[in-house]
LOBA-372499 format. One record per residue (C-alpha): residue in one letter; residue number from 1; x, y, z. Coordinates in nm, 4 decimals. Last residue first. Example, Ala and Ser with C-alpha at 12.3 -4.5 7.8 and 13.67 -1.06 7.14 Angstrom:
// residues 2
- S 2 1.3670 -0.1060 0.7140
- A 1 1.2300 -0.4500 0.7800
This chain:
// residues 318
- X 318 1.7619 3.4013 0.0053
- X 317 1.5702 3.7189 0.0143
- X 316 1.4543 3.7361 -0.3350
- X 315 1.3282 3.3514 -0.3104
- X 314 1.1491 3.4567 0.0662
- X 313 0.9715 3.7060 -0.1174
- X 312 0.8596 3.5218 -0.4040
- X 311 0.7613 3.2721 -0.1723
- X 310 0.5215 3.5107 -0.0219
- X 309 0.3624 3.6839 -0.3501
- X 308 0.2548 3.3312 -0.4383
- X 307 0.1076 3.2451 -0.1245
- X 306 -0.0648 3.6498 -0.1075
- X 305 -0.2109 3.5243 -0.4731
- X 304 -0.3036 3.2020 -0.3408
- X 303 -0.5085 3.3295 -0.0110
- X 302 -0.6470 3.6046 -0.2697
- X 301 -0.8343 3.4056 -0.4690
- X 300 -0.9315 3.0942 -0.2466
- X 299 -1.1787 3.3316 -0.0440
- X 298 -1.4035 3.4000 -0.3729
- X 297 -1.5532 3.0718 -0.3863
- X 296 -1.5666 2.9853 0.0628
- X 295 -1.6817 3.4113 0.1178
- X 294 -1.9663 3.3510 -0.1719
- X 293 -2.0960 3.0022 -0.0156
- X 292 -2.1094 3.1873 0.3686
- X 291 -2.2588 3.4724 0.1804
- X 290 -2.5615 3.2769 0.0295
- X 289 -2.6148 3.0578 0.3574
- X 288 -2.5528 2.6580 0.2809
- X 287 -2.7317 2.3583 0.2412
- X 286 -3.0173 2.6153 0.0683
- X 285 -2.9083 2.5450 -0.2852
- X 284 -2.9739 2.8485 -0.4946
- X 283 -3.2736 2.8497 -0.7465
- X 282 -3.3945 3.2236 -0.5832
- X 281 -2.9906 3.3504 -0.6338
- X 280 -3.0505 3.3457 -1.0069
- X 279 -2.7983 3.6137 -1.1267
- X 278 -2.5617 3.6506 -0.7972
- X 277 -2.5338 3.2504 -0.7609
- X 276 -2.4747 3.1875 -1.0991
- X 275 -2.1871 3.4614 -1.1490
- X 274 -2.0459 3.3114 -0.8549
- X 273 -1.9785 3.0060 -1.0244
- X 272 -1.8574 3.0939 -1.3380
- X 271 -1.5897 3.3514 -1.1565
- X 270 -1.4734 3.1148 -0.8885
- X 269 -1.3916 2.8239 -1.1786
- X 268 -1.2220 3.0758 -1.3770
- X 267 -1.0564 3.2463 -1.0680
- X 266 -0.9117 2.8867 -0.9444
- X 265 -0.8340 2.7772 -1.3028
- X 264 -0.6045 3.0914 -1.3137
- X 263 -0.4486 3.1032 -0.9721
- X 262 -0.2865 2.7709 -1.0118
- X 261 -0.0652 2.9806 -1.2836
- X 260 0.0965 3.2392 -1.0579
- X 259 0.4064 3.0216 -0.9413
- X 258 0.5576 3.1381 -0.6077
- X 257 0.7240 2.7348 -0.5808
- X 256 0.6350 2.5443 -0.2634
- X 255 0.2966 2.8374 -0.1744
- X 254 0.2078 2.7989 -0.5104
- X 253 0.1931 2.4308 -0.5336
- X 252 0.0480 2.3725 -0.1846
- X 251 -0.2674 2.6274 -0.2600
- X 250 -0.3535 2.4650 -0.5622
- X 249 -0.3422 2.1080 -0.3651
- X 248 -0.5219 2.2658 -0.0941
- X 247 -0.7933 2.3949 -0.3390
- X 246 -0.8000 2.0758 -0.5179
- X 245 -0.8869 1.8847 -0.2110
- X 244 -1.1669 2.1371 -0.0850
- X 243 -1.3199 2.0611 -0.4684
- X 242 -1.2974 1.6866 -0.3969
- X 241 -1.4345 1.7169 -0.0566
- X 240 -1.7404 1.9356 -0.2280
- X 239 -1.7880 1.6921 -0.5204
- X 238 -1.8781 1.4065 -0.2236
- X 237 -2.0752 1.6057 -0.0424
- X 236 -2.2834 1.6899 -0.3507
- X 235 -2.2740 1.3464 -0.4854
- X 234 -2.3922 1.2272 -0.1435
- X 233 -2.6806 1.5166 -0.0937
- X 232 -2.8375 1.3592 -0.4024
- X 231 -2.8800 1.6681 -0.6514
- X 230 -2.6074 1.4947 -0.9089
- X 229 -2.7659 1.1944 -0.9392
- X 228 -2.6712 0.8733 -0.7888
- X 227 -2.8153 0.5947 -0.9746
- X 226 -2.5323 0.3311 -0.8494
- X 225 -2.4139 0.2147 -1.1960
- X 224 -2.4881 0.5828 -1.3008
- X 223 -2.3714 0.8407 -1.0927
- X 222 -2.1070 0.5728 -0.9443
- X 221 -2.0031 0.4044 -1.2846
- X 220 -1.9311 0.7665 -1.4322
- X 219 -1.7137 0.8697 -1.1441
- X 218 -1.4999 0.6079 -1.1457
- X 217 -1.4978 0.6582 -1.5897
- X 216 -1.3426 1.0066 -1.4812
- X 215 -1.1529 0.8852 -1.1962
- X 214 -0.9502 0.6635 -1.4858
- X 213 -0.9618 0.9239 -1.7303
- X 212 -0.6301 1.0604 -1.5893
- X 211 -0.4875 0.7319 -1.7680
- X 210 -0.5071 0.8840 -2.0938
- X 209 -0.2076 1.0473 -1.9955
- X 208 -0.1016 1.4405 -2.0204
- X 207 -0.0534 1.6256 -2.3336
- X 206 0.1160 1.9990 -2.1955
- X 205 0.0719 2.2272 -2.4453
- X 204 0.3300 2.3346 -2.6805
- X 203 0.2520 2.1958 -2.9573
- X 202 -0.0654 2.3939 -2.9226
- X 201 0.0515 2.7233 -3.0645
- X 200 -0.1239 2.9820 -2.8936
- X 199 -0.4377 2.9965 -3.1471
- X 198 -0.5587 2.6815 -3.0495
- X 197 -0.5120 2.7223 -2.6364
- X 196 -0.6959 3.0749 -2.6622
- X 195 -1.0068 2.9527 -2.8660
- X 194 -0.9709 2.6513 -2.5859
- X 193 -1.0277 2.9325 -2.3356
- X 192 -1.2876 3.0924 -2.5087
- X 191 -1.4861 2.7890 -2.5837
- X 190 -1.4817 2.7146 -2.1681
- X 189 -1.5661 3.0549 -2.0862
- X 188 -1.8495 3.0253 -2.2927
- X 187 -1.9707 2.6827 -2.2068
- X 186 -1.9574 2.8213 -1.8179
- X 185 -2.1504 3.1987 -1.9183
- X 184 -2.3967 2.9992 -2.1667
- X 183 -2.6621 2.9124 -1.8926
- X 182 -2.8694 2.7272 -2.1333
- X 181 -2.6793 2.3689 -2.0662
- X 180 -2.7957 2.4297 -1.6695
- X 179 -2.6277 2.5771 -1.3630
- X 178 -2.7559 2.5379 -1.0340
- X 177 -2.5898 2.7511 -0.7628
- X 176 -2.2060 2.6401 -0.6517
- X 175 -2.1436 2.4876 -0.3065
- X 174 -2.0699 2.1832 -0.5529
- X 173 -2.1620 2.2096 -0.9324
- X 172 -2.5547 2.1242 -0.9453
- X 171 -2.7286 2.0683 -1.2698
- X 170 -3.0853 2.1339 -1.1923
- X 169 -3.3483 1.9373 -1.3556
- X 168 -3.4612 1.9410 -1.7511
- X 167 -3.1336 1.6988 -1.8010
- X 166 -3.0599 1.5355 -2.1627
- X 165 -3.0000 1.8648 -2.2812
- X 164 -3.3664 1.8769 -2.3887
- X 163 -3.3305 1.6706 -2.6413
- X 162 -3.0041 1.6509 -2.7760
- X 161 -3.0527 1.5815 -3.1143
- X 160 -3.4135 1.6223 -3.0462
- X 159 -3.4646 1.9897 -3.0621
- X 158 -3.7565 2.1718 -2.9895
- X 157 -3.6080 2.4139 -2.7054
- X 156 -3.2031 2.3984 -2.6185
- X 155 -3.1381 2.6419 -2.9056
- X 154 -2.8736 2.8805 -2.7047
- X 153 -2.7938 2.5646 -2.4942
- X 152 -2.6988 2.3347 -2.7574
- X 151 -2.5119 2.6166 -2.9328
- X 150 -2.3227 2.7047 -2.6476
- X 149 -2.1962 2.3739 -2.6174
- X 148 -2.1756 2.3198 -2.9992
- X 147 -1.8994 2.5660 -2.9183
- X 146 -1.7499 2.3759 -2.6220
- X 145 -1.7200 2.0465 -2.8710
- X 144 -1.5614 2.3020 -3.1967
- X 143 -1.3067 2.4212 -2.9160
- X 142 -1.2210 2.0773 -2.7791
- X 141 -1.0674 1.9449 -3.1490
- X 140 -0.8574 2.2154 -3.1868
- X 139 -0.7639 2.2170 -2.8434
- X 138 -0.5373 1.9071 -2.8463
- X 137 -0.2999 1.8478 -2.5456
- X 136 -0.4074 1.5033 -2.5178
- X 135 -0.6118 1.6039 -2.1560
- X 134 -0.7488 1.9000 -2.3609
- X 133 -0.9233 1.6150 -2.6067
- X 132 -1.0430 1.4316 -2.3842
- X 131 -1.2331 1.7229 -2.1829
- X 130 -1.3648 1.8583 -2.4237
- X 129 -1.5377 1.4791 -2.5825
- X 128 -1.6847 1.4879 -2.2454
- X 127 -1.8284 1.8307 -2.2423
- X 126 -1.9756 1.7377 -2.5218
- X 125 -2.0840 1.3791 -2.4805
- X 124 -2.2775 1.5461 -2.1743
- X 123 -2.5360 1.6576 -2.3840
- X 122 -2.6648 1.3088 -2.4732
- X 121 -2.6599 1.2130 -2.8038
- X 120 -2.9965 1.0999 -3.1090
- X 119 -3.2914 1.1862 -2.8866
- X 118 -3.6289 0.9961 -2.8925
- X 117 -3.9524 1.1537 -2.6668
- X 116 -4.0966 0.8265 -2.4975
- X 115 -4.3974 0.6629 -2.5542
- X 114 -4.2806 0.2611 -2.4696
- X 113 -3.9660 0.1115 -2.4824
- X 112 -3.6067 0.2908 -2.4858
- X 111 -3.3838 0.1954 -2.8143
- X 110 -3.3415 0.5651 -2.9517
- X 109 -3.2930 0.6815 -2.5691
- X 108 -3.5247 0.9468 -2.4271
- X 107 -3.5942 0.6377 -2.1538
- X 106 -3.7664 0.8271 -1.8428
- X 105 -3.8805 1.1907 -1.9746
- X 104 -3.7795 1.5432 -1.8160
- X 103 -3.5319 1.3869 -1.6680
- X 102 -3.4301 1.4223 -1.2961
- X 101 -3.5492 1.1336 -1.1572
- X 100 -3.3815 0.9029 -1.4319
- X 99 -3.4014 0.5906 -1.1898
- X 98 -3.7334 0.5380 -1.3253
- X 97 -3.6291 0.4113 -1.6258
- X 96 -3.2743 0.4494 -1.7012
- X 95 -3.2807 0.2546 -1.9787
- X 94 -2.9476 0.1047 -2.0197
- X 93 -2.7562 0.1489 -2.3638
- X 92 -2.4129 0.0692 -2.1908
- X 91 -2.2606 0.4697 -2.3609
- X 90 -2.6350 0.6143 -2.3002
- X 89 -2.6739 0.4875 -1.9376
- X 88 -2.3124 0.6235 -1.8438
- X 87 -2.3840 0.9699 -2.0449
- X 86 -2.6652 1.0100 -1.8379
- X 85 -2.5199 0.9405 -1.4920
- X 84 -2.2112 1.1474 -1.5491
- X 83 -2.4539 1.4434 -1.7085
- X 82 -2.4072 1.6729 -1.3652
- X 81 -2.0372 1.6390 -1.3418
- X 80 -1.9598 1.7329 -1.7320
- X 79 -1.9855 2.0841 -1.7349
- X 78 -1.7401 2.1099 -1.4647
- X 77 -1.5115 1.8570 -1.5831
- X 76 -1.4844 2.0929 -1.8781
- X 75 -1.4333 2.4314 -1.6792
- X 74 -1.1249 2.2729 -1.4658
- X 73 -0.9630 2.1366 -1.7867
- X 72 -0.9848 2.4966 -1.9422
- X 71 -0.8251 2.6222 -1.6288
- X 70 -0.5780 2.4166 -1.6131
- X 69 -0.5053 2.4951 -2.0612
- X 68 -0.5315 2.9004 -1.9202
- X 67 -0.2852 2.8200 -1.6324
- X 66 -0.0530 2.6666 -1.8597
- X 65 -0.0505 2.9402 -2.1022
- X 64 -0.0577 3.1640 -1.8263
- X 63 0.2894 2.9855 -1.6728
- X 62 0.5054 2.9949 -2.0568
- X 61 0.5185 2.6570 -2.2124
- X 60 0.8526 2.4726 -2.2734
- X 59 1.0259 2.5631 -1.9553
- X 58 0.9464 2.3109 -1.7048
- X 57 1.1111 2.3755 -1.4335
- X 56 0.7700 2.5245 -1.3215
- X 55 0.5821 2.1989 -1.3608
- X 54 0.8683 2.0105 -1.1984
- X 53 0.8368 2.2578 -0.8908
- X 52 0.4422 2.1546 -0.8805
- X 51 0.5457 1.7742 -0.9078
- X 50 0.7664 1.7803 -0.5831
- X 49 0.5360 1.9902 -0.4384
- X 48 0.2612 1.7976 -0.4780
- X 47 0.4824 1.4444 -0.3404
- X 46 0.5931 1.6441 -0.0335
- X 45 0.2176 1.7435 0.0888
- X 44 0.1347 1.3724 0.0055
- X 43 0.4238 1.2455 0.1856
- X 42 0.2694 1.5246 0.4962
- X 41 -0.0738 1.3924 0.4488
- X 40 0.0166 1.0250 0.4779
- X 39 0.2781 1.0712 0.7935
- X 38 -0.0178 1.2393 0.9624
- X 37 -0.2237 0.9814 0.8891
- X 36 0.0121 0.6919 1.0309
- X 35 0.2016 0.4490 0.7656
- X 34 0.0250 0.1935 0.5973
- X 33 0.0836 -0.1557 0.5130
- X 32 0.2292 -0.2033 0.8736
- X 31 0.4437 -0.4963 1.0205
- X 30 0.7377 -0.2289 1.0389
- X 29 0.6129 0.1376 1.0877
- X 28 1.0137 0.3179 1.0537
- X 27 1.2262 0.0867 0.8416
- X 26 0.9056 0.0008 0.6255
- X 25 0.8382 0.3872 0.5934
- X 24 1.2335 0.4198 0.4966
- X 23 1.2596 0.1438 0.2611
- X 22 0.9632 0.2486 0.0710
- X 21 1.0976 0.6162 0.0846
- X 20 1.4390 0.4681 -0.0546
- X 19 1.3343 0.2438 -0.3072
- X 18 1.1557 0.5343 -0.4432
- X 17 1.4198 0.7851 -0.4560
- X 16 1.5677 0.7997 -0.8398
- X 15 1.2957 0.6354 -1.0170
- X 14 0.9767 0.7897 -0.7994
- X 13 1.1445 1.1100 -0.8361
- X 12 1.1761 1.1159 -1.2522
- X 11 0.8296 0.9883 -1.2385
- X 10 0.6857 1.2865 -1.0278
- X 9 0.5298 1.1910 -0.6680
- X 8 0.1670 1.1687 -0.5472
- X 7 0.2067 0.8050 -0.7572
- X 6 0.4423 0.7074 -0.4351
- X 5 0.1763 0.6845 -0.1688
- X 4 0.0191 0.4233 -0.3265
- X 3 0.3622 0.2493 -0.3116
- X 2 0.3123 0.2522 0.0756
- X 1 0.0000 0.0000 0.0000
């Protein structure tokens, strides 16, 4: 289980010192597949570092270009959480049924049974195909997906090749408000960063493994193997531990190297967020006070910019 611990780590540093951690923990918990919590979070503290200063090394992209292809990345797994269950159904062919509680028909699949409304895709294959293709380091192909985005929610109404987006309930992003396909500001933001990444010379971009998919098709198998949809309170507990866990993480890697390019996705995924809360604040998720929600999406912001300006700092100084 200690090499678990290891995949927090770049490759180059697994190569060179991972004998020697292994050795180490073993040397120091013996008889135990797992070393103590705190020993856990502070590896894992080391191991983000150890990528984020690898990141910055890394010379072949300048920081907002990186930040702008995070940030992109950040917007499509957005738009993708609340069609995980659909998009599983559609890719096994299983009829929801009655599990689809947040359809506006059960079965609007070409081989459900019975008087159902027929659509050809679900929405989410959009935000999924974006996604893909930004992992490979390709935003040529993810800017035509996040513009039939905004098309597919500009002229949601009387079309079947999506339906209705595949979703007339809310789609619910974390301590966020409820976003739908027809509010354009996230699939706009999205198509203008990838408009960004494609005209910025995308050999440059960093093309990351299609093994990052692996949470990805996780996540797909819960909302849908399981029928969790995304206003259960479990998927929203759930998507707020992962979103506290990126925070830290952002925070970590510009606190270890004074690197402004965490900020980016941060502020995108702040901006797109709060935007929904201040425009339809009736259709707001009451788990939470509105200002308590606005302090936690706009607090990040300037904790990572004051991180960043403080290891610059302590770089001049030494």
């Amino acid at each position: 289980m200690n090499r678990l611990l290891l995949a927090a780590y770049p490759e180059p540093y697994r190569s060179r010192q991972g004998e020697e951690v292994l050795a180490c923990l073993s040397e120091a918990y013996p008889g135990r597949s797992w070393p103590p919590p705190r020993e856990v979070a502070a590896l894992v503290r080391a191991g983000v570092q150890a990528r984020a200063r690898a990141v910055v090394d890394d010379t072949a992209r300048p920081w907002w270009l990186d930040g702008i292809h995070l940030a992109a990345l950040a917007l499509a797994a957005l738009a993708l959480v609340p069609y995980m269950q659909d998009v599983w159904h559609w890719a096994l062919h299983i009829d929801p049924g009655q599990h689809a509680i947040a359809f506006r028909f059960s079965g609007w699949y070409p081989w459900s049974e019975g008087p159902t409304r027929i659509r050809l895709l679900p929405y989410g294959l959009l935000p999924l195909g974006c996604l893909i293709a930004l992992l490979r380091g390709r935003p040529w192909i993810a800017l035509p997906a996040a513009a039939a985005m905004i098309w597919a929610g500009a002229t949601s109404h009387g079309r079947t090749l999506f339906g209705d987006e595949g979703k007339a309930g809310l789609g619910y992003y974390g301590l966020g408000s409820p976003i739908t396909a027809r509010d354009l500001v996230l699939s706009g933001a999205l198509c203008a960063a990838c408009a960004v990444l494609a005209l910025c010379r995308p050999s440059r971009l960093r093309r990351r493994s299609y093994r990052w998919l692996a949470p990805v098709v996780l996540a797909m198998y819960v909302a849908g193997g399981l029928h969790i949809i995304s206003v259960s309170p479990a998927f929203q507990r759930g998507l707020f531990v992962l979103e506290v866990a990126a925070l830290i993480a952002a925070w970590v890697a510009t606190a270890a190297t004074g690197d402004h390019r965490w900020l980016i996705p941060v502020a995108a995924v702040a901006i797109v967020r709060t935007q929904a809360i201040v425009v339809r604040p009736d259709a707001f998720m009451q788990s939470f006070p509105d200002l308590v929600v606005l302090i936690l999406l706009i607090a990040p912001l300037p904790a990572l910019a004051i991180a960043a300006q403080r290891r610059q700092g302590q770089a001049l100084a030494e």
